[in-house]
matplotlib code that plots the C-alpha trace (Angstrom):
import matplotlib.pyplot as plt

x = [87.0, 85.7, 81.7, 80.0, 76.8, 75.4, 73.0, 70.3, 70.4, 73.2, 75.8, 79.1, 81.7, 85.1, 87.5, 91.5, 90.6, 87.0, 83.8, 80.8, 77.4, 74.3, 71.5, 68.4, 64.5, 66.4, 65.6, 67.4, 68.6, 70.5, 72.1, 73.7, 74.9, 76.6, 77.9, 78.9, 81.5, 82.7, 83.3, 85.3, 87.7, 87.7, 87.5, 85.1, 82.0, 79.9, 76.1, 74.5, 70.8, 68.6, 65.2, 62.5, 65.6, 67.1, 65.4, 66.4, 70.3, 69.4, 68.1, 70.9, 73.2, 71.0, 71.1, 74.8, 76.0, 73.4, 72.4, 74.9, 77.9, 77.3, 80.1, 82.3, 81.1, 80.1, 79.1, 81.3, 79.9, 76.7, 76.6, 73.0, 72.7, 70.3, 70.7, 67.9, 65.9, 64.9, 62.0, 60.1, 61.2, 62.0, 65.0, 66.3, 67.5, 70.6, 72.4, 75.6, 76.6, 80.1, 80.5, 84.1, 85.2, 86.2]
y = [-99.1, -102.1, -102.9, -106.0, -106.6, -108.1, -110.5, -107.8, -105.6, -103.4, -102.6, -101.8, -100.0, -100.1, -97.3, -97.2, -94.8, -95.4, -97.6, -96.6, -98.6, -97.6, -97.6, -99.4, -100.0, -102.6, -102.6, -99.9, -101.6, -104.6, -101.6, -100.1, -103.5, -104.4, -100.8, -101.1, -103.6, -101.6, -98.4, -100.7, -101.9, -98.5, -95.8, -93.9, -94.9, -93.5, -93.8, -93.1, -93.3, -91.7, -90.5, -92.5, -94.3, -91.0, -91.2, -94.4, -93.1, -90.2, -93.2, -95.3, -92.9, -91.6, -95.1, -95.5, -91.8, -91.4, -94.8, -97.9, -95.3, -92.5, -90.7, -92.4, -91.5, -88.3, -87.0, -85.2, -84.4, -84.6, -83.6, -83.2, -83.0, -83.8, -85.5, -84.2, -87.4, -86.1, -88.6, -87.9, -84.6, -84.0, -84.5, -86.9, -85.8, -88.0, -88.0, -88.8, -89.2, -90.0, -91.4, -91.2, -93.2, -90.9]
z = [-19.4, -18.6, -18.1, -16.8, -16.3, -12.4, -12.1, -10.4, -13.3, -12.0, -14.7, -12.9, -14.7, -13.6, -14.4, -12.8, -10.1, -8.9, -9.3, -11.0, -10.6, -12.7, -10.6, -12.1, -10.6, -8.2, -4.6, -3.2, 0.3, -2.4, -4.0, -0.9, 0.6, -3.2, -3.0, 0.5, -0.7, -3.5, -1.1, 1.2, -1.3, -3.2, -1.0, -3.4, -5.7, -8.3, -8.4, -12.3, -13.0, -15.4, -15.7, -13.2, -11.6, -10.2, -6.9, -6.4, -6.6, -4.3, -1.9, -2.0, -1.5, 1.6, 2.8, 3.1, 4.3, 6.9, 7.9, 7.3, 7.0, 9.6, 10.0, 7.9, 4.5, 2.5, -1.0, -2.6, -5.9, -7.2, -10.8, -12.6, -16.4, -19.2, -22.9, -25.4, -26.4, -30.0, -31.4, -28.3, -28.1, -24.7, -22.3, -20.3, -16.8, -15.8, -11.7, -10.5, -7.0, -5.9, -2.4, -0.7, 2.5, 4.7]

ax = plt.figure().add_subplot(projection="3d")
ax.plot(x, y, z, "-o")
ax.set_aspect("equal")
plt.show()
């Protein structure tokens, strides 16, 4: 597995069958049109976020199956999980989206 880090403060994580991009505070319209291009080349991408950036994953993904991609996109797993943060004693909720050209 490979991982590089953008310039916007997107990690991108490449894997042999699909594209992952960990989704950050960024602005969520510059994380659809840099996903845009990975879905094109791709055919399917994964959106990751934790904690307080989770609705920005839920947005970007909004943004690019019902707006830019109408039609021609869906979700096709969403998978929702937590990781127990122990020295504040609490979990941390975690997202993944996957997006597939259709």
């Amino acid at each position: 597995m490979e991982e590089t880090k953008e310039g916007n403060g997107q990690e991108q994580i490449k894997t042999s069958s699909d594209s992952v991009i960990v989704i950050h505070d960024d602005p969520v319209m510059q994380s659809a049109l840099d996903a845009i291009s990975i879905l094109g080349k791709q055919g399917e991408i994964a959106f990751r976020a934790k904690g307080n950036s989770i609705p920005n994953a839920v947005a970007v993904a909004n943004i690019i199956t019902e707006n830019i991609m109408k039609g021609n996109s869906k979700i096709i797993k969403i998978t929702v999980n937590s990781e127990p943060i122990r020295e504040l004693g609490r979990a941390l909720s975690n997202i993944e989206i996957i997006i597939q050209k259709i």
